[in-house]
DSSP file (Angstrom, degrees, kcal/mol; ACC not computed):
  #  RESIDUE AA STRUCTURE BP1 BP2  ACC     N-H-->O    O-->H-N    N-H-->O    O-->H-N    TCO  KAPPA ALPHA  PHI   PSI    X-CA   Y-CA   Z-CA
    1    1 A X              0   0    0      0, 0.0     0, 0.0     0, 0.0     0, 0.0   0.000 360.0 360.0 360.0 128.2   96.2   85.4  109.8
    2    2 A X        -     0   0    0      1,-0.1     4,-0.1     3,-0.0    16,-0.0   0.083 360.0-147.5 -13.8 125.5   97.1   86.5  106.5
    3    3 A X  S    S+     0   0    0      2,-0.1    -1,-0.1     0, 0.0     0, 0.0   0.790  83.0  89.3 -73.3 -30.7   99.0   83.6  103.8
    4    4 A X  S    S-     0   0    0      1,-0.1     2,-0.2    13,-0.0     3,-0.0  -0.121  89.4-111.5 -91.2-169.1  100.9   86.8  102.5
    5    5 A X        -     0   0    0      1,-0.1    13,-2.2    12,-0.1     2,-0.5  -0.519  42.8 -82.6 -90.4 142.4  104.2   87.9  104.1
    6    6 A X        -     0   0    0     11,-0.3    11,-0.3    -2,-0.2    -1,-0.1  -0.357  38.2-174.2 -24.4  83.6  104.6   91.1  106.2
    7    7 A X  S    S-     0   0    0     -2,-0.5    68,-1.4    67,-0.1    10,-0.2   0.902  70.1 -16.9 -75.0 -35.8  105.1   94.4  104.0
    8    8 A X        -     0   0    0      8,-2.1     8,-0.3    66,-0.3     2,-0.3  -0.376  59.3-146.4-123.6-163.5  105.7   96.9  106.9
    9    9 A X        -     0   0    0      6,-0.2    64,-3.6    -2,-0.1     6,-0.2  -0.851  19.7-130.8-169.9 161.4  105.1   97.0  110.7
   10   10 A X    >   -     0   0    0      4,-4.4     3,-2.5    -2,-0.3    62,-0.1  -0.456  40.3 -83.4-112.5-168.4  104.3  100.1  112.6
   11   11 A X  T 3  S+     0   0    0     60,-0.3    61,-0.1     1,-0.2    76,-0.0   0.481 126.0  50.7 -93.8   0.9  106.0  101.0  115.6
   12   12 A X  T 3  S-     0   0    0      2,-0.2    -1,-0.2     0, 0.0     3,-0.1   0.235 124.6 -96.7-115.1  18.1  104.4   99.1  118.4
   13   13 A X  S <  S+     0   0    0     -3,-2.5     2,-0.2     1,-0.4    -2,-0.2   0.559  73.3 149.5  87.5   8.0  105.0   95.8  116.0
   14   14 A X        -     0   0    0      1,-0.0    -4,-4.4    36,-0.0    -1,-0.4  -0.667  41.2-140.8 -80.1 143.6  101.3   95.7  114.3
   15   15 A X        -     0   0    0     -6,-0.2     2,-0.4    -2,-0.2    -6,-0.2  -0.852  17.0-153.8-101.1 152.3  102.0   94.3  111.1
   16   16 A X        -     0   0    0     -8,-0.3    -8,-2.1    -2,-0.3     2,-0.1  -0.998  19.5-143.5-137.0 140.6  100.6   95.2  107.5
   17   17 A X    >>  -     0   0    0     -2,-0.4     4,-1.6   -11,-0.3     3,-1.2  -0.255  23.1 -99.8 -77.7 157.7  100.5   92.9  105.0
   18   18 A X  T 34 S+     0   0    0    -13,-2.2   -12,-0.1     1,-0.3    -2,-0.0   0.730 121.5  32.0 -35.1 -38.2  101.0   92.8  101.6
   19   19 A X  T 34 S+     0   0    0      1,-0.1    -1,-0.3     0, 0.0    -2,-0.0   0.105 109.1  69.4-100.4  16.5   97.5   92.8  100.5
   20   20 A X  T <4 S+     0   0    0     -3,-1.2    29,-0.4     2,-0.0    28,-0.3   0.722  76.0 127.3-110.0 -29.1   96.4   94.8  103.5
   21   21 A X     <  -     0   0    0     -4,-1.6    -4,-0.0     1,-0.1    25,-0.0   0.025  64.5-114.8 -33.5 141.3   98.3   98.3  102.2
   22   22 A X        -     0   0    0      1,-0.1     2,-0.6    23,-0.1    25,-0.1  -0.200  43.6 -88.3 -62.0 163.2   96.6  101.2  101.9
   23   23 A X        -     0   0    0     23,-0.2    23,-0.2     1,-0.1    -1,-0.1  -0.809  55.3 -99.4-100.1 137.6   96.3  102.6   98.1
   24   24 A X        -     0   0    0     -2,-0.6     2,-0.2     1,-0.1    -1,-0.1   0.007  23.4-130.6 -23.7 108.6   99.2  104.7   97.3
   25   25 A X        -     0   0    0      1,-0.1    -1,-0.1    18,-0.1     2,-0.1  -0.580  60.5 -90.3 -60.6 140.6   98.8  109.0   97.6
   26   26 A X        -     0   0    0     -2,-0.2     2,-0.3     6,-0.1     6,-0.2  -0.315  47.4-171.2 -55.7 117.9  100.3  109.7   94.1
   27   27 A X        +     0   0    0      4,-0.1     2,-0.2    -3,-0.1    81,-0.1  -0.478  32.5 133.9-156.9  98.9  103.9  110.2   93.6
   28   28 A X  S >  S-     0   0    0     -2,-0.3     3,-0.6    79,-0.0    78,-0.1  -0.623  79.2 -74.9-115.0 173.5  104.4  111.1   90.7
   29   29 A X  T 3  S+     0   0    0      1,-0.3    77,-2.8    -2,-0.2     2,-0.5   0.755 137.6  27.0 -21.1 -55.0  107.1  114.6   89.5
   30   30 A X  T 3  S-     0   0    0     75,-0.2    -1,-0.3    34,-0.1    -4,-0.1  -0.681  87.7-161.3-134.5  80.4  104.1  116.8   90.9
   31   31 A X    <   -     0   0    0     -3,-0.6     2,-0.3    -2,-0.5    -4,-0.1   0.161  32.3-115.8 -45.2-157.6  102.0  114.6   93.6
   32   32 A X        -     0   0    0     -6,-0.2     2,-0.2    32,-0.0    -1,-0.1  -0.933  19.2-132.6-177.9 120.4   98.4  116.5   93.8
   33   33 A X        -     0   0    0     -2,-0.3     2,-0.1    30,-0.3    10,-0.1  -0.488  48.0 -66.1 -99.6-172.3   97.1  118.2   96.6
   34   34 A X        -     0   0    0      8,-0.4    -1,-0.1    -2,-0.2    29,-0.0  -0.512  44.3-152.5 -68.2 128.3   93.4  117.9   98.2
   35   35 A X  S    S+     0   0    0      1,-0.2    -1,-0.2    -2,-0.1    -2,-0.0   0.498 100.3  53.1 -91.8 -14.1   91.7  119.5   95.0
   36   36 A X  S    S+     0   0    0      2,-0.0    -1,-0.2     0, 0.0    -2,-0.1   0.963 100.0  97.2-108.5 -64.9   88.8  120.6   98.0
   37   37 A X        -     0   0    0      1,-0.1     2,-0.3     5,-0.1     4,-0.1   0.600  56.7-158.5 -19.2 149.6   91.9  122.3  100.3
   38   38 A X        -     0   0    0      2,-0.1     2,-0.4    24,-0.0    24,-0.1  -0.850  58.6 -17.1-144.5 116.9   93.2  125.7  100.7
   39   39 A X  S    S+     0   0    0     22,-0.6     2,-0.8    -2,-0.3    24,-0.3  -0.653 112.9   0.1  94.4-143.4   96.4  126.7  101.8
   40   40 A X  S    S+     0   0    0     -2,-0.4    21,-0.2    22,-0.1    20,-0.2  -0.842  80.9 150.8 -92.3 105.7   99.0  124.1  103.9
   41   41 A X  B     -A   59   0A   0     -2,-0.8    18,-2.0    18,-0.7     2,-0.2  -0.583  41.3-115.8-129.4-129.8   97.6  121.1  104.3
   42   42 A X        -     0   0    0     16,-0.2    -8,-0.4    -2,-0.1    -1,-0.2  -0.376   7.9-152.2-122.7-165.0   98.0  117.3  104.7
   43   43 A X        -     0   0    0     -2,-0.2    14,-2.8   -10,-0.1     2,-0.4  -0.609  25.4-148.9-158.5 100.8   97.0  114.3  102.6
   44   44 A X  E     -B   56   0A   0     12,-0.2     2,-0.7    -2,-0.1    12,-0.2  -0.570   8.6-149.6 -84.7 123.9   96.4  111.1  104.8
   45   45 A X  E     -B   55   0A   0     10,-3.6     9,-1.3    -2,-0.4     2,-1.2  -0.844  26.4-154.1 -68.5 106.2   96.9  107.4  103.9
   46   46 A X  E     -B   53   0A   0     -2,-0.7     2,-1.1     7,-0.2   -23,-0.2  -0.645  13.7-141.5-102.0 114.2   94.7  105.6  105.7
   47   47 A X  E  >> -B   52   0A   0     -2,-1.2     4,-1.3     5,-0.7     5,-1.3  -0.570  11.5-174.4 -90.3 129.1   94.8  102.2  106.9
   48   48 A X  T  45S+     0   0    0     -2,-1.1    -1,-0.2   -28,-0.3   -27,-0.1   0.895  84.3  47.4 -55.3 -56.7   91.5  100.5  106.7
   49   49 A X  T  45S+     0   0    0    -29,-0.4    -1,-0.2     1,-0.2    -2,-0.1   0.793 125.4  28.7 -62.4 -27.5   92.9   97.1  108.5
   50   50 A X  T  45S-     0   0    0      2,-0.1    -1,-0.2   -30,-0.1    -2,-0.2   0.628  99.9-130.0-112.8 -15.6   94.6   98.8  111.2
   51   51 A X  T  <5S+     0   0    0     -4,-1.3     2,-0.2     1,-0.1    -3,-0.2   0.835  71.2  95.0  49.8  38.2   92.4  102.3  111.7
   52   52 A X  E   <S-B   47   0A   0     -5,-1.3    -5,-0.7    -7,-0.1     2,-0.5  -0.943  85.6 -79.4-173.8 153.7   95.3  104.6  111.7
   53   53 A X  E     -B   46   0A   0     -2,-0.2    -7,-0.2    -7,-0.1     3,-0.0  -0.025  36.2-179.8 -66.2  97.7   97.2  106.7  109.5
   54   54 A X  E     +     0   0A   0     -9,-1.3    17,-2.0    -2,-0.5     2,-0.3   0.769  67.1   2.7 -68.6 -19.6   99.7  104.9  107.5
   55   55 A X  E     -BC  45  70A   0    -10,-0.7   -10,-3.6    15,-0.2     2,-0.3  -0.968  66.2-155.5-153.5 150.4  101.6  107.7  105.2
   56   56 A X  E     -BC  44  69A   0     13,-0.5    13,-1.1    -2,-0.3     2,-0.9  -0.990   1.6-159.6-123.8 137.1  101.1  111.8  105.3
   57   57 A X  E     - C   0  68A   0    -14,-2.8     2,-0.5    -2,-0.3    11,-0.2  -0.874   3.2-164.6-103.3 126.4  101.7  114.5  102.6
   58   58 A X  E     - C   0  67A   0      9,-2.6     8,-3.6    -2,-0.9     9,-1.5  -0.875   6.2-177.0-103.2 150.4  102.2  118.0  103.2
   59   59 A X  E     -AC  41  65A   0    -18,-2.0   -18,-0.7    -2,-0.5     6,-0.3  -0.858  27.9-116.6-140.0 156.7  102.0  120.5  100.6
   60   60 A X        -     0   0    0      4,-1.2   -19,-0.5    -2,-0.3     3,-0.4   0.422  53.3 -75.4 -80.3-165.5  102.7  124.6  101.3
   61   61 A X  S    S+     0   0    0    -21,-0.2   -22,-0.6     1,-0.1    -2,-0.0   0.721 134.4  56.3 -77.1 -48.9  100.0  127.3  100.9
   62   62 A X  S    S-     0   0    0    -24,-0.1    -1,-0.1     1,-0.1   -22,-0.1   0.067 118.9-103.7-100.2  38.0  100.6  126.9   96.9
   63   63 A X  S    S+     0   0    0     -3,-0.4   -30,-0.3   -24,-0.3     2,-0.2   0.802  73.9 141.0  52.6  41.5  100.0  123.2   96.6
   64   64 A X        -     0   0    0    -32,-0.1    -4,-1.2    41,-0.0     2,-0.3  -0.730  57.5-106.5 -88.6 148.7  104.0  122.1   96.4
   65   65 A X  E     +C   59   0A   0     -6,-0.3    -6,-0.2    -2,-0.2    28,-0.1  -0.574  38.0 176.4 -26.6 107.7  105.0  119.1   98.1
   66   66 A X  E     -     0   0A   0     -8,-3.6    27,-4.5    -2,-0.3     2,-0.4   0.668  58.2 -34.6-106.2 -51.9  106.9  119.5  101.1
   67   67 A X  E     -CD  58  92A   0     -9,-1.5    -9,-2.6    25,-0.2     2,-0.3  -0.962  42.8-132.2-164.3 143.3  107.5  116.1  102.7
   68   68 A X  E     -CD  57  91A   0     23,-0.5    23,-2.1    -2,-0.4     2,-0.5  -0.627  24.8-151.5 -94.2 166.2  105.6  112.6  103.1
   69   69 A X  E     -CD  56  90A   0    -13,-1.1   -13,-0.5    -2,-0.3     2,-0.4  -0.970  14.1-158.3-133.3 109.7  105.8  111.6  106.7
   70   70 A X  E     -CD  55  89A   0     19,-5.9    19,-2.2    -2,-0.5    18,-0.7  -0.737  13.5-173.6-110.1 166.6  105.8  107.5  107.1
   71   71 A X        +     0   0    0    -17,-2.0     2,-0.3    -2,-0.4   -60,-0.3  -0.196  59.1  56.0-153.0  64.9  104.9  105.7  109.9
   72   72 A X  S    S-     0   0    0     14,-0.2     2,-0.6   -62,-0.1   -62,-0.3  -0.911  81.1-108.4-162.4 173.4  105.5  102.2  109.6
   73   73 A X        -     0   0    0    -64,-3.6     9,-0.1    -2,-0.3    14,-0.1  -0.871  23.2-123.9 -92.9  99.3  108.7  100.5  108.7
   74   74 A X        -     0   0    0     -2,-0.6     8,-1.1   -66,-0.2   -66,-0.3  -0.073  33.6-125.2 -34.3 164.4  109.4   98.8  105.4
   75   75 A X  B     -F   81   0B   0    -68,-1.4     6,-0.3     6,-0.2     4,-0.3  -0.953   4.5-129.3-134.1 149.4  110.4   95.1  105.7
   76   76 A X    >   -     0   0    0      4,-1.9     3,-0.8    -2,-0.2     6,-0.1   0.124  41.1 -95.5 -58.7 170.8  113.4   93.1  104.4
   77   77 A X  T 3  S+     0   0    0      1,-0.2    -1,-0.1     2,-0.1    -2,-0.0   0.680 129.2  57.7 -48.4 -39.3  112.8   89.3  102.2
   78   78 A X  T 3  S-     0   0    0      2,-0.1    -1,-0.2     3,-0.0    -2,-0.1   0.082 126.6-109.1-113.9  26.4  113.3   87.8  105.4
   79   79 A X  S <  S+     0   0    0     -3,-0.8     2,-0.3    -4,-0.3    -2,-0.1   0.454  73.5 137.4  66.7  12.3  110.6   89.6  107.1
   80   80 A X        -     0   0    0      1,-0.2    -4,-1.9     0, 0.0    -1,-0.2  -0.625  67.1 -96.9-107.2 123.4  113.0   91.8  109.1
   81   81 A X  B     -F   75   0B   0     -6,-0.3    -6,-0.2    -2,-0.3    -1,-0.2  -0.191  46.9-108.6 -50.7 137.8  112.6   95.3  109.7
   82   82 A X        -     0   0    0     -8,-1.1     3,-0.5     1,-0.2    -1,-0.1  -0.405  26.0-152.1 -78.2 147.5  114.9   97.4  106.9
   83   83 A X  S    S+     0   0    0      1,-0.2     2,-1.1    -3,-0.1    -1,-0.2   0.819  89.7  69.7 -99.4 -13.2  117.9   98.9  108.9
   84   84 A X  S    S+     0   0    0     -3,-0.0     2,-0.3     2,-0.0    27,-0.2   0.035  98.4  52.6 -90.3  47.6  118.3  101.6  106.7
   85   85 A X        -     0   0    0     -2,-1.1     2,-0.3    -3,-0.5   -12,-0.1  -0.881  62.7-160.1-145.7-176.2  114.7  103.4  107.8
   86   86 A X        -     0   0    0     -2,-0.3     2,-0.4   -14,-0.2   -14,-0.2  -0.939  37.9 -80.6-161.0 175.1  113.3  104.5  111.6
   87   87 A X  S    S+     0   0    0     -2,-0.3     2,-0.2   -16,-0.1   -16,-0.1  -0.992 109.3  26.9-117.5 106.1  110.0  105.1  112.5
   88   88 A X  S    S+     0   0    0    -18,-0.7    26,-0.9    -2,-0.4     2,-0.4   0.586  81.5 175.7 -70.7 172.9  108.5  107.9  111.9
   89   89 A X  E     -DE  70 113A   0    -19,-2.2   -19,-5.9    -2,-0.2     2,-0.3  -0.939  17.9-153.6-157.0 141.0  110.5  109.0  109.0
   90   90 A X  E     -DE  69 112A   0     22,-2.8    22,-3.1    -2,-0.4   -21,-0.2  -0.794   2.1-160.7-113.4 152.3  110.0  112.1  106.7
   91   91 A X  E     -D   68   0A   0    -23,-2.1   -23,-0.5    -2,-0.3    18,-0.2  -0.640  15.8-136.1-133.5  81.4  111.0  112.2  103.5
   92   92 A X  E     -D   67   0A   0    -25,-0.2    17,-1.6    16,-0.2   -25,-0.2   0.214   6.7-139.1 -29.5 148.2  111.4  115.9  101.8
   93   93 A X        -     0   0    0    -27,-4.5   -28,-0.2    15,-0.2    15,-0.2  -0.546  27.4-177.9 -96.7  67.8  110.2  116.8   98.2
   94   94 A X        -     0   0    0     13,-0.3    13,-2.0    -2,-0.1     2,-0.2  -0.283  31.0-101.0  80.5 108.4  113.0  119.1   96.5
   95   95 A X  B     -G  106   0C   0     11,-0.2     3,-0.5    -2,-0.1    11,-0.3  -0.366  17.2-129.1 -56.1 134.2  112.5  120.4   93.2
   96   96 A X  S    S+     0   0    0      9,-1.5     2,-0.2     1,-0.3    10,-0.1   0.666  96.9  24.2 -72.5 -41.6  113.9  119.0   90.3
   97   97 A X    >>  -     0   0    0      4,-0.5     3,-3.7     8,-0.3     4,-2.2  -0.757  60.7-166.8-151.0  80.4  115.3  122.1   89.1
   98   98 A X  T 34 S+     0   0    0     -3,-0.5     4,-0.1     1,-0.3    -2,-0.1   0.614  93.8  57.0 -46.1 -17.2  116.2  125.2   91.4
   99   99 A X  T 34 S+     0   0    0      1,-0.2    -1,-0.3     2,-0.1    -3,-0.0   0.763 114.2  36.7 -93.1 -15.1  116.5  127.4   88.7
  100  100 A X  T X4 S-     0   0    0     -3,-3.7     3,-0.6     1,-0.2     2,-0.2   0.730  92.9-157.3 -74.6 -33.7  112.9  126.7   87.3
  101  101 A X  G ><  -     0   0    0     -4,-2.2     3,-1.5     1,-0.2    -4,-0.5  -0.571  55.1  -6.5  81.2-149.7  111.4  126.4   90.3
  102  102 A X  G >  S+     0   0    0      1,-0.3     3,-2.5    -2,-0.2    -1,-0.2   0.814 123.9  73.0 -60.2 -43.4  107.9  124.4   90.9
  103  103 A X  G <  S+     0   0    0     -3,-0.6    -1,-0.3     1,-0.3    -2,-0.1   0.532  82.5  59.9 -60.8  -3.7  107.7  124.1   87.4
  104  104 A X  G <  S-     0   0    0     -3,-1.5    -1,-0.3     1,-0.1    -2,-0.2   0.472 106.0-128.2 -87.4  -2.9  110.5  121.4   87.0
  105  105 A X    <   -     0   0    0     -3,-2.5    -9,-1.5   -10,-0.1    -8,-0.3  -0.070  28.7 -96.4  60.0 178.5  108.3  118.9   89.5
  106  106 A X  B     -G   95   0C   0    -77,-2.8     2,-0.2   -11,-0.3   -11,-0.2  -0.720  20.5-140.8-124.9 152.9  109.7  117.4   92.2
  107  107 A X        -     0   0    0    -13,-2.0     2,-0.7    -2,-0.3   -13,-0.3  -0.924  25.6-109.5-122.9-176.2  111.2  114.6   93.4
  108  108 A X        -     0   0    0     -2,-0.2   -15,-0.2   -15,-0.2   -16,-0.2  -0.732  33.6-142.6-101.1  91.1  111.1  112.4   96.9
  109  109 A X        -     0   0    0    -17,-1.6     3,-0.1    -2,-0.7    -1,-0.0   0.337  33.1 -84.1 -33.2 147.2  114.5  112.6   99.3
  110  110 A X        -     0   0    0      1,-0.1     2,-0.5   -19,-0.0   -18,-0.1  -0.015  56.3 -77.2 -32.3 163.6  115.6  109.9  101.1
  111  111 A X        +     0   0    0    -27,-0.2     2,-0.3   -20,-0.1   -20,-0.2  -0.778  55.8 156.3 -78.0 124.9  114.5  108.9  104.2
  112  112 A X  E     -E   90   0A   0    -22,-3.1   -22,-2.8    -2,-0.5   -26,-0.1  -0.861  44.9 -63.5-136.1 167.5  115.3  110.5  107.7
  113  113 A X  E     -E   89   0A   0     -2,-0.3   -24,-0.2   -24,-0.2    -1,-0.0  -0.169  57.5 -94.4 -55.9 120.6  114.5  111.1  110.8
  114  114 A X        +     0   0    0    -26,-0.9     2,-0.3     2,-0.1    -1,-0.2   0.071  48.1 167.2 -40.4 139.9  111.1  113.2  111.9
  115  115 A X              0   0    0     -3,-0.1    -3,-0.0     0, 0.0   -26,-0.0  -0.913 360.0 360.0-156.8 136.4  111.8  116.9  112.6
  116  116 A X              0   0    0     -2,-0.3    -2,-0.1     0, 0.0     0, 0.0   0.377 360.0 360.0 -41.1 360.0  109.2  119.5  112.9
């Protein structure tokens, strides 16, 4: 078993570790969709250690950023599941600047509960 401490847990209690994360989909003002894609699609995190999908992005038909979808739980210093998250949880992208539109970048909403 891993020396390092728990980072997340998924929802049937597998844990992933600090050094076991998957590497981060980019999320930066204007994440990047699949450069090989056309239209609405996804962008998968994949965990290696565990063989199942640790984070998604979806982006529209014109490669915006709708909402990352996670599906493991952060955890607290004390190895504790965070109370302020649930499993799954989407998190909208909202543009920076309504009156600019796409061109203002985005940023990444809180976390809430999955809804189609």
């Amino acid at each position: 078993m891993p020396s390092d401490p728990i980072y997340s847990q998924y929802a049937d209690g597998t844990p992933v570790y600090r050094n076991q994360r998957p590497p981060r989909l980019p999320a930066t003002s204007r994440p990047s969709p699949d450069p090989e894609a056309s239209g609405a699609h996804m962008r998968l995190r994949w965990d290696e250690y565990n063989k199942r999908i640790y984070q998604a992005r979806e982006f529209d038909a014109e490669g915006n950023p709708v909402r990352d979808i996670d599906f493991t739980i952060p955890m607290d210093s004390f190895g504790k599941p965070r109370k302020d998250h649930c499993i799954p949880e989407q998190h909208r992208w909202k543009v920076n600047n309504p009156e600019v539109g796409a061109r203002s970048g985005f940023k990444r909403s809180k976390g809430e509960p999955l809804e189609d």
